[in-house]
Phi, psi and omega in degrees: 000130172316163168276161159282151168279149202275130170235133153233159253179085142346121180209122183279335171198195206287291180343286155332325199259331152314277145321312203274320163266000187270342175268352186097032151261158187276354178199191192215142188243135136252119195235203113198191198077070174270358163318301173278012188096009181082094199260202217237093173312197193240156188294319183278351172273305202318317177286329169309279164340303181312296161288331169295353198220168184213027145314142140317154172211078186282130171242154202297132147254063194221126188243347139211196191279154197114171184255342192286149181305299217060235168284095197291317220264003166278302157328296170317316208264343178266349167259006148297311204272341177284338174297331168267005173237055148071011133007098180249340197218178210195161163213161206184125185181117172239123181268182167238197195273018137221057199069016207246156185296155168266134187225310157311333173249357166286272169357293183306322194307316189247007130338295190270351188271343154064026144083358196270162203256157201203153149272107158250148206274243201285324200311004181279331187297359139262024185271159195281315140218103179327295174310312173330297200289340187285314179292317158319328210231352178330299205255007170307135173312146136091339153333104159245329173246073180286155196229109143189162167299334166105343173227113170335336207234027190068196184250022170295320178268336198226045176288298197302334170257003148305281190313309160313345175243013141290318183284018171275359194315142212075309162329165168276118162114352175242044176258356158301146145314141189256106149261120152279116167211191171094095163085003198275173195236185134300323158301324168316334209280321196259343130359290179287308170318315164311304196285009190124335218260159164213027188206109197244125168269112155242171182205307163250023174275352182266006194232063188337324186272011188064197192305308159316352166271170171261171174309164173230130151343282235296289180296348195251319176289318154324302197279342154336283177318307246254326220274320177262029157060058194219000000 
């Protein structure tokens, strides 16, 4: 029997999160400010979350919009503090100002985090070299994921190199899960499912009413259908 595909679902509160798992996602990005691409919620929506769902729950460590670190040692202590109102996954990615991994503040970050598994997220999809940042980062705890479009410009742009780095799967620097999300559609999806791929991030594709809106059951059991051939 095939694995099921990874489906995850952007969620801002319990409502979301709620939704999101009554339609069939396997896990949860919790962010909010999604104005900004989605920064680091407060410790209380996190434990709330925490308790309405019995979901995966990665929650955002970014504190503000951009791909730059900033204050690391701020970082360090909100991503302490999300550990201690029980925080387990994490999504997380820093560049420096010429595209290159930030790495003294990826490194500082997941210090604190005591081995628990992260997704690093789009900033790859600005990195200046992608393999670089990959071979870099390769070997850091708890590292399972990258979240990209495969393109600064979505995954309309950025198929060819999404396959391509499936079919890399294995290599040094490529044994993380390829999570797709940034623009994806649903016709992308047996495209990618051919190519390998097996794990999708959507956030306003789960939400008809666009962001003023909540996740919809509705919308997440679609993609649900669509991910498991059904």
């Amino acid at each position: 029997m095939s694995k099921r595909a990874v489906l995850e679902v952007i969620a801002l509160d319990v409502e979301d999160a709620v939704a999101a798992q009554a339609g069939g996602a396997d896990r949860l990005e919790l962010v909010t400010d999604i104005a900004a691409d989605g920064l680091t919620p407060p410790t209380g929506t996190v434990a709330a979350i925490r308790a309405a769902v019995d979901i995966d729950v990665r929650v955002m460590l970014r504190l503000a919009d951009g791909f730059a670190a900033g204050d690391v040692e701020r970082l360090v202590r909100v991503a302490g503090e999300m550990r201690e109102v029980g925080a387990e996954q994490f999504v997380l990615g820093f560049l420096d100002a010429h595209g290159g991994v930030d790495l003294d503040a990826v490194e500082g970050v997941v210090g604190v985090l005591g081995g628990c598994r992260w997704t690093f997220h789009r900033a790859i999809d600005r990195a200046a070299d992608r393999d670089a940042l990959r071979k870099q980062l390769g070997d850091l705890p708890g590292l399972d994921a990258y979240l990209t479009a495969g393109s600064a410009g979505g995954v309309d742009d950025g198929l060819p190199t999404l396959l391509a780095e499936a079919r890399r799967c294995g290599e040094p620097g490529y044994e993380q899960q390829l999570l797709v999300g940034g623009g994806l559609r649903l016709d992308h999806v047996p495209g990618l499912l051919d190519g390998g791929i097996d794990a999708f991030h959507i956030g306003g594709a789960a939400r008809p009413e666009g962001w003023d809106g909540p996740v919809s059951a509705e919308a997440v059991a679609e993609w649900r259908r669509v991910l498991d051939g059904v």
